[in-house]
C-alpha positions as CSV (number, residue, x, y, z in Angstrom):
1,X,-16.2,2.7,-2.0
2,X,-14.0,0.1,-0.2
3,X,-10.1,1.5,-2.5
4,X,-11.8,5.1,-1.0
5,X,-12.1,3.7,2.6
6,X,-8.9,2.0,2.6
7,X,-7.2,5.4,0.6
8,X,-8.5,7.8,3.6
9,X,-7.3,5.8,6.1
10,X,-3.9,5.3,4.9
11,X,-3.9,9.3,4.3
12,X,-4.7,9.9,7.5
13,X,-2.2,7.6,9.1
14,X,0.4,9.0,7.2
15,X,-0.4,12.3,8.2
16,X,-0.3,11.3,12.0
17,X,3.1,10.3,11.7
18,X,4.3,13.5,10.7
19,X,3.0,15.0,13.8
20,X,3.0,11.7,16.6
21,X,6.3,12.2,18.8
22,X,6.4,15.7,18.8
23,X,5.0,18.4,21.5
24,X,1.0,18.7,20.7
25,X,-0.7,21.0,21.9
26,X,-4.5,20.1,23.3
27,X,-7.5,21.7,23.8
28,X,-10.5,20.4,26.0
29,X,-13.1,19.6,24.9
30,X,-16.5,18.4,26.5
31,X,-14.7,17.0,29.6
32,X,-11.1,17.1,31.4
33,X,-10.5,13.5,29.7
34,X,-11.7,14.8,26.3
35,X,-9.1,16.7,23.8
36,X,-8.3,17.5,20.6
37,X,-4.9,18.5,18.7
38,X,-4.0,20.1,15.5
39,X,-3.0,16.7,14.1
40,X,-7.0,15.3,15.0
41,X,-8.2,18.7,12.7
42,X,-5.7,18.2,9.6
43,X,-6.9,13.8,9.7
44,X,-10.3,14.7,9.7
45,X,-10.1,17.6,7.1
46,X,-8.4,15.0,4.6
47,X,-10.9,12.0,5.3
48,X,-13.2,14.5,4.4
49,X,-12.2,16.0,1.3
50,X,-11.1,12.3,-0.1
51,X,-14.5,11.0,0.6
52,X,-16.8,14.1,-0.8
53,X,-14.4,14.8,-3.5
54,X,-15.9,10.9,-3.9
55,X,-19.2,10.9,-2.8
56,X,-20.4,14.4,-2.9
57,X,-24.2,13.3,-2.2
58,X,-23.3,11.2,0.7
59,X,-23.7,11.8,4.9
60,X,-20.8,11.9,6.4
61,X,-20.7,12.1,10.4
62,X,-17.0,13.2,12.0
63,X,-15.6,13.4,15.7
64,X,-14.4,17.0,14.5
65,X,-16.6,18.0,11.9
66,X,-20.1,17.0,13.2
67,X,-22.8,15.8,10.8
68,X,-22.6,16.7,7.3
69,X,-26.8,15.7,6.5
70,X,-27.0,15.4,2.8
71,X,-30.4,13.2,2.8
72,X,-28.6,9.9,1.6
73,X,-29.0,6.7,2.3
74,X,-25.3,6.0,2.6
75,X,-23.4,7.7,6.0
76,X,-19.5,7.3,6.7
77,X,-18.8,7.5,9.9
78,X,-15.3,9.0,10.8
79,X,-12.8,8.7,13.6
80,X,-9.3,10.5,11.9
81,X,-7.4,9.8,15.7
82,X,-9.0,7.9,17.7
83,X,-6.7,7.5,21.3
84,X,-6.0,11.1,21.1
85,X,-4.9,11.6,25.0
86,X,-2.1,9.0,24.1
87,X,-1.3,10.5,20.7
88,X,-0.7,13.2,22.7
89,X,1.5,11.9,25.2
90,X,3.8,10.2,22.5
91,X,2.2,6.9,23.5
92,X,1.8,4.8,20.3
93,X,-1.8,3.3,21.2
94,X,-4.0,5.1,18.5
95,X,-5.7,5.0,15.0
96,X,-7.5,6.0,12.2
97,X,-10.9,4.6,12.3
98,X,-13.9,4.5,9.0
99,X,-17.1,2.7,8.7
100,X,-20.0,3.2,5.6
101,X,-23.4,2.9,6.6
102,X,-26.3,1.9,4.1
103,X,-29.8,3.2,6.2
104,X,-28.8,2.1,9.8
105,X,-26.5,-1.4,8.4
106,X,-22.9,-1.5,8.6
107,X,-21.5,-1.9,5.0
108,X,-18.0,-2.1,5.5
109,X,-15.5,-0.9,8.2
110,X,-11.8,-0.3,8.6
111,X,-9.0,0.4,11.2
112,X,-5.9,1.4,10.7
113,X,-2.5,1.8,13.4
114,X,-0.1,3.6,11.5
115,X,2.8,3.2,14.2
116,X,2.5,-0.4,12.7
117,X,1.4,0.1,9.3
118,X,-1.6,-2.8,9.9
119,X,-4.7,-2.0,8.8
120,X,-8.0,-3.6,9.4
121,X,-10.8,-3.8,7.2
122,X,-14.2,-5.7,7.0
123,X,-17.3,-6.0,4.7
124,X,-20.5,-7.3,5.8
125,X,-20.8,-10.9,4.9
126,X,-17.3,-11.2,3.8
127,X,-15.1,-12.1,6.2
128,X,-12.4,-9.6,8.9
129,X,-8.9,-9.4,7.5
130,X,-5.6,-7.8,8.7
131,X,-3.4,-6.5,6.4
132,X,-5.5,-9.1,3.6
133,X,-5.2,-11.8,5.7
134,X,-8.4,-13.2,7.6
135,X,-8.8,-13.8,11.1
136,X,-11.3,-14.6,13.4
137,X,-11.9,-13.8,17.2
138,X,-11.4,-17.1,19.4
139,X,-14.9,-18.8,20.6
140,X,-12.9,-21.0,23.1
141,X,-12.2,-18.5,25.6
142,X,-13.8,-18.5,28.9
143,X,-13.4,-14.9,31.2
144,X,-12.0,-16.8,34.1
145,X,-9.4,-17.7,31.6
146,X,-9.1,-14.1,29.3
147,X,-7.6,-10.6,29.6
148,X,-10.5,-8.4,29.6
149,X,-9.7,-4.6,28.3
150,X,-11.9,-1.7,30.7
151,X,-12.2,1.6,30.0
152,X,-14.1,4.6,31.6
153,X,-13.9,8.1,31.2
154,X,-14.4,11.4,33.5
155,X,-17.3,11.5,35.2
156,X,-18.5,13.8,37.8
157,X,-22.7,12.0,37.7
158,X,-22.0,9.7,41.3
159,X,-24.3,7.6,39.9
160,X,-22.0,6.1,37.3
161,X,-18.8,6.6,39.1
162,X,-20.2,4.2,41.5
163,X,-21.7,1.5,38.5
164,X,-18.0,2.0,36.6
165,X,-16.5,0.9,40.5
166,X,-18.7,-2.1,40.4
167,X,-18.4,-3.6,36.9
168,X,-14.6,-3.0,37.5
169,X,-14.1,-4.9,40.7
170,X,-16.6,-7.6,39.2
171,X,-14.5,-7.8,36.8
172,X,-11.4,-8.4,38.3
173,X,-12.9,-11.3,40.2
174,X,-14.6,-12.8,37.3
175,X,-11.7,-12.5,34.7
176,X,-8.0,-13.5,34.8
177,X,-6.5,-9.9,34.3
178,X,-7.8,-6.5,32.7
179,X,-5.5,-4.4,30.1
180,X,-6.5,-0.8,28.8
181,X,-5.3,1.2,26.0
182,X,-8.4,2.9,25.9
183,X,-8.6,3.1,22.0
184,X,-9.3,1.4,19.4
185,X,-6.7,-1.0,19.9
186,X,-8.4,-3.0,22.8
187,X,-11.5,-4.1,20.6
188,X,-8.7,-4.7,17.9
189,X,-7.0,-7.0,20.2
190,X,-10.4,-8.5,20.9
191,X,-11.0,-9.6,17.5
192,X,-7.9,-11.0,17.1
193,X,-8.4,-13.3,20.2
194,X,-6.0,-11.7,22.1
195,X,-8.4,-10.2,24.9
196,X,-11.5,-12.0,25.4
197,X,-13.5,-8.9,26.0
198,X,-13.7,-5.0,26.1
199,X,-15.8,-3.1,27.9
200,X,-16.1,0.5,27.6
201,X,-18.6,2.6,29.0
202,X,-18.0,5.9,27.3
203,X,-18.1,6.0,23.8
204,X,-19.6,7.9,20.6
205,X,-20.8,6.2,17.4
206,X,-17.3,7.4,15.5
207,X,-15.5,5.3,18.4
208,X,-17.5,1.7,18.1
209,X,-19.3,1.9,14.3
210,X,-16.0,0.6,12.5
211,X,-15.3,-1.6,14.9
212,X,-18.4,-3.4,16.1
213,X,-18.5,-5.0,11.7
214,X,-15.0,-5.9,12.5
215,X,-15.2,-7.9,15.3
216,X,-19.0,-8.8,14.0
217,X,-17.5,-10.6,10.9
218,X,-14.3,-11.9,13.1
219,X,-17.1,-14.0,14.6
220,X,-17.6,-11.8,17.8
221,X,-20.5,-9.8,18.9
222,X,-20.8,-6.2,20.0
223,X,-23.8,-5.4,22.9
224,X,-25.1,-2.7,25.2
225,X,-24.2,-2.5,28.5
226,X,-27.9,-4.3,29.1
227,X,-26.8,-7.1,26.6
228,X,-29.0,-5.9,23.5
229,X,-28.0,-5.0,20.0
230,X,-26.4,-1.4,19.3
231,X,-28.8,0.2,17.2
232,X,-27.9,3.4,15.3
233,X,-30.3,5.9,14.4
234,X,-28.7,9.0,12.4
235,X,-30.5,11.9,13.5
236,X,-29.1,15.3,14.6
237,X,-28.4,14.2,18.3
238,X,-26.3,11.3,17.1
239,X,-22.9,13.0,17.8
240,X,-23.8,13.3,21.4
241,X,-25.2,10.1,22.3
242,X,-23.2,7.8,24.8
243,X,-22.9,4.1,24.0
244,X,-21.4,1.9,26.6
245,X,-20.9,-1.7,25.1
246,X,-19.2,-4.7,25.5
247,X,-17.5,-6.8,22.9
248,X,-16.3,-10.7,22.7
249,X,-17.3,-13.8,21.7
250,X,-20.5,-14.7,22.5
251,X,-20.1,-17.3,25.0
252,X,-17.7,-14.5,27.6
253,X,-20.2,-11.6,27.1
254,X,-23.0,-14.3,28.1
255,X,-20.6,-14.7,31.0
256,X,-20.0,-10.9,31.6
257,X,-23.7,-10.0,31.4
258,X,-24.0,-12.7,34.5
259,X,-21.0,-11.9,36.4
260,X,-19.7,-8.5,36.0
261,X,-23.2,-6.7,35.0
262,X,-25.2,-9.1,37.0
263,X,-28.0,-8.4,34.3
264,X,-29.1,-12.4,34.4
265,X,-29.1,-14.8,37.5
């Protein structure tokens, strides 16, 4: 399962390429900040068919393609561009993201940027590596001291318009700088140690489920925006469920649930 994870992402990547740089045409989707191009389509069709071709009894959930419900107890979860609006824009701040699911545990996980050719890739128990090499997010770090990556999407509920105004300027006074790509990249970054933290308060289960085993087993933590575990429950409303979550060592999202969220005194 892991040569078939790596394979589809490296497919996909490639197949980006041919079409990143060039005039894309977009199409809206749920929201104004929410598109999709030809090159998202022709990624996810590939992941698809490489994994079934596979794993023809196995779930597979897809920004594009919705959930394929086959009654398994292994799901792959599937982002084939994620950082589309950049993609878009000839901005190189996108990816290729895959995670495998056993029941509602993460089994393994993998990221790939293909402008860079690094890939990502974690198993649960076993350690975060880039490009084989391992690496671990940095404990060290306090926020006063960190770049913190924020993200937020259109909204037009006031309600959290005015909560994504408030964590933002808590933000700024609590941490030394903030940084967005709004992508994969800025969890990515996290892990590494680069970023202390990322918060981003509008995002599906194909945007975080690879991504919250990498940074797990780089040593980080993924959480809620009210400081819990993310639970995933794959039912047929999964592919419309928000999660906002936070990411970082454990020590700066202690500190951002006090500061920023003001969840603890």
């Amino acid at each position: 399962m892991k040569e078939t994870l790596i394979i589809a992402l490296k497919t996909a990547g490639a197949e980006l390429m041919k079409h990143f740089g060039t005039p894309q045409e977009t199409t809206q989707k749920e929201s104004q900040s929410s598109v999709v191009t030809k090159a998202d389509l022709r990624s996810d069709a590939l992941i698809v068919k490489l994994i079934t071709d596979k794993f023809p009894q196995h779930n597979i959930i897809s920004e594009e393609g919705g959930f394929i419900n086959k009654h398994s107890k292994y799901t792959w979860i599937i982002d084939p561009l994620d950082g589309t609006s950049n993609f878009a824009s000839a901005i190189p701040w996108f990816g290729v993201l895959i995670a495998l699911f056993e029941d509602s545990s993460p089994l393994m996980g993998g990221a790939y940027l293909p402008v860079t050719d690094i890939l990502y890739f974690a198993e649960k128990g076993k350690g975060a590596v880039k490009n084989g090499i391992p690496f671990s997010i940095d404990k060290n770090k306090r926020l006063k001291d960190s770049l913190v990556a924020f993200a937020v999407d259109f909204t037009d509920d006031e309600a959290e318009l005015n909560k994504s105004l408030m964590i933002y300027k808590n933000l700024i006074i609590s941490a030394r700088n903030t940084r967005a790509t709004n992508c994969l990249i800025d969890f990515l970054n996290v892990a590494e140690g680069k970023f202390g933290a990322c918060i981003n308060l509008f995002t599906r289960v194909w945007d975080i489920s690879a991504l919250g085993l990498i940074i797990s087993e780089a040593g980080g933590v993924m959480k809620d925006a009210n400081d819990r575990d993310v639970m995933y429950t794959f039912d047929e409303g999964i592919t419309e469920r928000n999660f906002p979550v936070m990411a970082g060592s454990e020590s700066i999202i202690d500190e951002i649930s006090k500061q920023v969220l003001q969840l603890k005194s």
